[in-house]
N, C-alpha and C positions, 0 to 999 in steps of 0.2 A: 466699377471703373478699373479697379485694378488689376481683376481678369480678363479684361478687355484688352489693357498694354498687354498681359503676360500673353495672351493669344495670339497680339500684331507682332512683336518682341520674334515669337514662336516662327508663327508664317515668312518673317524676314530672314530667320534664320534657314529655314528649309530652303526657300529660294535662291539663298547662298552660295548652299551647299549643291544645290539644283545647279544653278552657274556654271561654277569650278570645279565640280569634281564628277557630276552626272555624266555619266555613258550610256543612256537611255533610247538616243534616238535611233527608228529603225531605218533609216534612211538620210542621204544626208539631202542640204538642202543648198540651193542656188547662190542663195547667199547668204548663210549663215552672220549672227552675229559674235559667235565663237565658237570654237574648235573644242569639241570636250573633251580632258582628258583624267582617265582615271591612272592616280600612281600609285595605288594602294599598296601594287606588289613590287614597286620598283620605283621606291619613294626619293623626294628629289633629293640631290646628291651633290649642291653647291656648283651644277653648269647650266645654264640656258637649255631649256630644252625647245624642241623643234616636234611642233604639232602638224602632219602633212596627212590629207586627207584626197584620196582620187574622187574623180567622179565617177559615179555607181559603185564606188571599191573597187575598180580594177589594181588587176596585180600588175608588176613592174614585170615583162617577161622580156624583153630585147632592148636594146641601146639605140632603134631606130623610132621606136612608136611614143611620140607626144603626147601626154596623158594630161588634159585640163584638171588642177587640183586646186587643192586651197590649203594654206600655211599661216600659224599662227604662233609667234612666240610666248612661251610662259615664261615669268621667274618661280620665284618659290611656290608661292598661292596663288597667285591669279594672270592671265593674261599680259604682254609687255607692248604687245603692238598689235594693227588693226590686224582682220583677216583679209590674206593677202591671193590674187590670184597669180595663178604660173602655170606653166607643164611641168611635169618632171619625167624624166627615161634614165633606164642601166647605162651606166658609165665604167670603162675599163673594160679588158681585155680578160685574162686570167681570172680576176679579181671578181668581176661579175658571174661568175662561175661558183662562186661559195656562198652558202646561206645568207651569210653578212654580205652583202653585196652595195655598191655604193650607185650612188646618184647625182643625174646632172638637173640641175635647177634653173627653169628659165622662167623667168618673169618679167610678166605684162609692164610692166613700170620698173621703171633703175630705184634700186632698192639700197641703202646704204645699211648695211648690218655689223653690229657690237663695234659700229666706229666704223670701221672698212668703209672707202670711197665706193660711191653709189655705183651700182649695175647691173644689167639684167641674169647675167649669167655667175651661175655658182656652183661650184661639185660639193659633196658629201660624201667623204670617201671613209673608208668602212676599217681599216686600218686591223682588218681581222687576222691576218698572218701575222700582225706584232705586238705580241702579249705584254710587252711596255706601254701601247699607243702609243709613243712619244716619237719613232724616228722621223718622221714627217716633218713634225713640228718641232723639233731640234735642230735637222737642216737646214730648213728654211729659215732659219732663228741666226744657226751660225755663217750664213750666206748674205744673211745683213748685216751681219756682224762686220764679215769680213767685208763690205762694204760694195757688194752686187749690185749691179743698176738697178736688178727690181728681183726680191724674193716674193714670195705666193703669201699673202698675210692670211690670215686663219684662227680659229678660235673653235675650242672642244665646244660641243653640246651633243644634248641627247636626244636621241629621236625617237617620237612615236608615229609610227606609220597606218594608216586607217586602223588607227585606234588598239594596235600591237606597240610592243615594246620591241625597239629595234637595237637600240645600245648606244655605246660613244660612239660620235662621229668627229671627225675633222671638218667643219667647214672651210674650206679654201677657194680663196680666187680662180676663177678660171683663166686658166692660160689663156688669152685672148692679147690683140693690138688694139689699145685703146691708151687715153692719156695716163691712168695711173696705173695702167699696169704695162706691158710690155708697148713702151714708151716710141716706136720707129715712125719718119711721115708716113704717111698714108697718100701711096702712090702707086703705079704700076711698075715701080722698080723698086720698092720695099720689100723683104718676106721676111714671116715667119715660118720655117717649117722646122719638122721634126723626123730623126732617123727612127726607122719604126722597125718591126717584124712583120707587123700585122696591118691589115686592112681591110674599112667597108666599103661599101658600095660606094659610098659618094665621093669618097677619100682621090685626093687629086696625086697620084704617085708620081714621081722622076726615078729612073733608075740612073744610078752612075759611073762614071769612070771604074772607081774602085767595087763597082757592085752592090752599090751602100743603096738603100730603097729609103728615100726621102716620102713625107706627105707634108703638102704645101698647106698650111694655116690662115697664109694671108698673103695676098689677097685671094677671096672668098672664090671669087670667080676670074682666075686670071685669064688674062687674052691668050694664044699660042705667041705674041712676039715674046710678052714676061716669062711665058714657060722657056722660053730657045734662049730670054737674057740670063735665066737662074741657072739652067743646065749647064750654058756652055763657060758663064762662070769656076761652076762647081770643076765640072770635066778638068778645067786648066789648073783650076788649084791642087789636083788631085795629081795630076800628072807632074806636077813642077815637086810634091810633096813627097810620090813614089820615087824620085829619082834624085831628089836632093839640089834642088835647079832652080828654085826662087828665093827670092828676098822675103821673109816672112815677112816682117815689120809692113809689107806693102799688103798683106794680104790676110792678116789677120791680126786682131787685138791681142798682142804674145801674154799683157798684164790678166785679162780677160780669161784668154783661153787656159793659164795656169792656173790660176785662182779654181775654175770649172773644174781642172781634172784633178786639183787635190782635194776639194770638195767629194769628189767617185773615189777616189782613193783613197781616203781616209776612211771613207765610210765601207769602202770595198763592197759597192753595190751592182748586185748583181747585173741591174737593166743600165746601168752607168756607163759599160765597158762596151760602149756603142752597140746596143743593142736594140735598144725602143727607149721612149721617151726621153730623149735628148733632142731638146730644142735648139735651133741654131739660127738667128737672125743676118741678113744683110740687106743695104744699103747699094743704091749704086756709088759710085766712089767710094764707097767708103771699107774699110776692112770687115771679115768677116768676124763675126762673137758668139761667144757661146752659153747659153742659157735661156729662159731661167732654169732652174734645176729641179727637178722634179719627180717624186715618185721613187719611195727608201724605202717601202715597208718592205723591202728581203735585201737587207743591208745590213751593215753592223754587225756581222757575225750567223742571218737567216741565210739560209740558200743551201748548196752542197757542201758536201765534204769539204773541199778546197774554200767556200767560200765561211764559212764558220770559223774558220783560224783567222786568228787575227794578223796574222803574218804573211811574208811575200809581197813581190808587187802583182796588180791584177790587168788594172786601167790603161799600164802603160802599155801594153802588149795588145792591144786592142783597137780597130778602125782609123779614124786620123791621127791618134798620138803615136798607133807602133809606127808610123811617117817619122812626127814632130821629133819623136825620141831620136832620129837620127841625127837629127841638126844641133853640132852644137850650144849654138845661140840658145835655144828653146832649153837645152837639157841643162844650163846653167842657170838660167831664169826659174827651172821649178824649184831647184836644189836654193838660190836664192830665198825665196819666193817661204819654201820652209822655216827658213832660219830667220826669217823675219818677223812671221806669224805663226812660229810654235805655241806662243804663250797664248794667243787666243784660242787655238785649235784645244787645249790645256784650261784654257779657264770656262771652257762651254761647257766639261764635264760638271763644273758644278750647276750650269742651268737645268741639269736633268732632274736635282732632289725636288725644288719648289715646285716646278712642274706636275713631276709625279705626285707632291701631299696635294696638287689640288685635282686633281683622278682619284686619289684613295678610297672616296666612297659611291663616285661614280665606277670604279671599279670593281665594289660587288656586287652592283645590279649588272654588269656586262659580263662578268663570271657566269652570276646566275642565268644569265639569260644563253648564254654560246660559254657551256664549262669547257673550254679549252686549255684552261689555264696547265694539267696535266696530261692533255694528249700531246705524244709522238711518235704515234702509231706509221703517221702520214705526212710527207710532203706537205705545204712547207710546214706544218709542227713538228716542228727537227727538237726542239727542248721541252722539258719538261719542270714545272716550279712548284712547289707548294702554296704560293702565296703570290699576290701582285707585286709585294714589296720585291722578293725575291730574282722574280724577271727586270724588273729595274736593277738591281744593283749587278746581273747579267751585263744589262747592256752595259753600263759604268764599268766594268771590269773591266770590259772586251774593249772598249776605247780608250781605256788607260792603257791597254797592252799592245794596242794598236800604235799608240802614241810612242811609246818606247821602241817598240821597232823599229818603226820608222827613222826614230831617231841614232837607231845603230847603223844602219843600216844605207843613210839616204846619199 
């Protein structure tokens, strides 16, 4: 009898271990009851990780092609949630251009993940040009802080992709118009859009007055009369801005629009300085705002020459603000606007230590997996560290130093 337990005892065990940790199958199936994953060699590391499986394994090769997958959360040892169906496709511009390459998440069903209010759409953005990981999720962090209508909420995990180890990720909200996230009615005289460089195919562009190449986010399909109401919008505000000729306070949220550009400015980001991903919402009647804020990983001290110091101003010389800069109204309000919220701008650098002790040991499987940590051979690995800890206290440096400039200087 009692080699009979030791035998069942046995068998319960293998099938365990078959469950959780078996990467066996030669094929995947329709509908799996888990996602397998092996972490033998990039054992868990105290974050959520993210089990994403395509169908037939296809590879993620363009940002247009929808790929039917299946997604499954682990914690420590075993599975946290069902297995989940979605597509997934490349997301980003540059970004998707690099090994680490990030991803857009759309699922069949509104999905509510580590707390985040429920919804189909989600990015995984790959944060591989910032050997902190953290500027993303610092921004967004000090953007609620400072008290934004709505930052990007998010959460580190790790991801295995058809059954590779793929690294940290940031899961973040997708920029989208819905109730908790980029909160406007939903009308034919709502928009979201964003200043961009780049564009696909589907992409609904406005070009403008000042030559600024918008893509319209929302609504999805707009009529041509909402195209001719957003243009000819934009056109007047642009010309009243060039020449110094409106009332702002009628035309834009002046507490809004500073907040936004000392957010680029502090951070001295590169794509900030009106270049792409600067979202900009309006309203009919109503003024125009700016955000959310998005998209840091070549901020903080990445990017060129010029943009690695922590000194100078950047932001303000740039798209609508080298305008705003001329009005005195506005140019008092940023200088305001500093002296009011130094101390937060100042107390965010200590949100970067806890952050980073809890990456520490997801950060030597991301090492090991993409050793970047001492290339700067290349664009953008412009610095070189010994260690993760090291590039952290990088970035802490360079926004303390940032910090004091500015404050000589504003």
């Amino acid at each position: 009898m009692q080699n009979y337990r030791n035998a069942l005892i046995l068998l319960q065990i293998i099938l365990f271990c078959f469950l959780f940790s078996a990467c066996t199958w030669n094929d995947t199936e329709s509908n799996p009851d888990f996602l397998p994953l092996d972490d033998s060699e990039y054992p868990y590391a105290d974050l959520p990780r993210l089990v994403i499986e395509t169908e037939d394994f296809a590879q993620i090769n363009d940002r247009e092609t929808k790929i039917p997958s299946k997604l499954q959360i682990y914690g420590k040892d075993r599975p946290e949630s069902e297995v989940l169906d979605l597509t997934v496709k490349g997301r980003g511009h540059s970004s998707f251009t690099m090994a680490k390459y990030s991803i857009k998440l759309n699922f069949e069903q509104k999905q509510s993940l580590f707390g985040m209010p429920e919804d189909k759409e989600w990015d995984l953005v790959s944060n591989q040009r910032d050997k902190s990981m953290l500027r993303n999720h610092f921004t967004y962090q000090l953007a609620r802080t400072l008290q934004d209508d709505y930052s990007p909420r998010n959460q580190f995990v790790e991801l295995y992709l058809n059954r590779n180890y793929m690294g940290v990720y940031l899961l973040v909200e997708h920029i989208k118009v819905a109730k908790h996230r980029v909160n406007i009615s939903k009308s034919d005289s709502s928009f979201l859009f964003e200043k961009t460089r780049d564009a696909d195919d589907d992409d609904i562009l406005l070009q403008s007055h000042l030559n600024c190449t918008f893509n319209i986010k929302y609504p999805k399909d707009p009529t041509q009369k909402s195209l001719e109401l957003l243009e000819s919008h934009i056109n007047e505000f642009e010309k009243g801005i060039s020449n110094d000729s409106i009332t702002l306070s009628e035309w834009i949220d002046i507490e809004d629009f500073v907040r936004y550009y000392w957010i680029q400015e502090f951070s001295k980001n590169i794509d900030g300085a009106f270049g792409r991903s600067i979202f900009i919402t309006w309203q009919y009647n109503f003024p125009f705002q700016m955000g959310p804020v998005w998209d840091f990983d070549v901020a903080y001290g990445i990017g060129n020459t010029r943009m690695m110091s922590p000194y100078d101003w950047y932001v303000r010389y740039q798209g609508w603000y080298k305008y705003l800069f001329k009005n005195n109204e506005f140019k008092k309000a940023v200088s305001q606007y500093w002296k009011n919220n130094r101390q937060t701008f100042l107390d965010a650098v200590d949100s970067i230590t806890p952050a980073a002790k809890k990456l520490s040991k997801a950060s030597r499987n991301e090492f090991k997996r993409w050793p970047t940590l001492q290339n700067d051979s290349d664009w953008p690995f412009v610095d070189s560290y010994e260690n993760y800890d090291k590039a952290v206290d990088s970035l802490k440096s360079w926004i303390t130093q940032r910090i004091q400039w500015i404050d000589d200087n504003i």
